[in-house]
N, C-alpha and C positions, 0 to 999 in steps of 0.2 A: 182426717175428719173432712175435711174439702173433696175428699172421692164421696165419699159416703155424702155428704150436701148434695151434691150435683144427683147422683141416683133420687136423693129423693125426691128433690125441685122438678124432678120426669114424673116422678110417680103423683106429685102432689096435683101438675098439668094434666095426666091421665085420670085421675080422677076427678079434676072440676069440670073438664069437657065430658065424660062420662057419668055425670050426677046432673049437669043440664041444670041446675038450679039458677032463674032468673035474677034471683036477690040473692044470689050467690051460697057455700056454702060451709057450714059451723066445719070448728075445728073437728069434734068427735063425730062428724058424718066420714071426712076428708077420711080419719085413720080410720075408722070403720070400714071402707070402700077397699082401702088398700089394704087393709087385712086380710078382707074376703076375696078380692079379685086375683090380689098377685101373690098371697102365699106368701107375704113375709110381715112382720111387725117390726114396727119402727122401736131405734134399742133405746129411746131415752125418749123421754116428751120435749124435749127441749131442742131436739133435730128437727124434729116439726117444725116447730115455734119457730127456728132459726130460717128453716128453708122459706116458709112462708113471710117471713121478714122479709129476705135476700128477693125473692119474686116482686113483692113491694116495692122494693127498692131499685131494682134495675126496669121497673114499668111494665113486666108482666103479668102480671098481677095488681087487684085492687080491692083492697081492704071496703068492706061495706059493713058496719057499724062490728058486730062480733064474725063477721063472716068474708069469705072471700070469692071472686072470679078472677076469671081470665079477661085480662085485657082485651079491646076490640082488637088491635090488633097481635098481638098471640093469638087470641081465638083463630084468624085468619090464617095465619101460618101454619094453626096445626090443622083446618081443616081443608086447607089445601089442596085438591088433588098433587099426586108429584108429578113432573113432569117428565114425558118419555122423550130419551135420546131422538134424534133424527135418524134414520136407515139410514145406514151407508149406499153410496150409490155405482 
């Protein structure tokens, strides 16, 4: 179950930065998004529920009244550029 958690705490991040919602966004958008973008369905409502707790809870995440985003900083880190190796010289 803690493999399966971690997948979806990705996908729940992939779609709060991809739904852009200011005031953040409802649970039935969240699995809505991930239903249609990534081609799979979440096996029980309560892996939601859970992931979205667990993001709360470690400060990625922040609950706004029935709805959620992304922390300022998560937001930061996922939108990030990566950064490129130095050339070897």
């Amino acid at each position: 179950v803690a493999i399966l958690m971690v997948g979806v705490c990705v996908l729940v991040k992939d779609a709060l930065l991809a739904l852009k919602d200011r005031t953040g966004s409802s649970l039935p958008a969240i699995k809505k998004w991930i239903e249609a973008n990534n081609k799979k369905t979440i096996p029980a409502p309560h892996v939601l529920r859970a992931a979205l707790k667990k993001g709360v809870e470690s400060g990625e995440l922040v609950k706004v009244k029935a709805s959620y985003k992304l922390s300022p900083e998560a937001k930061k880190k996922l939108t990030a550029p990566p950064k490129k190796k130095a050339a070897p010289k």
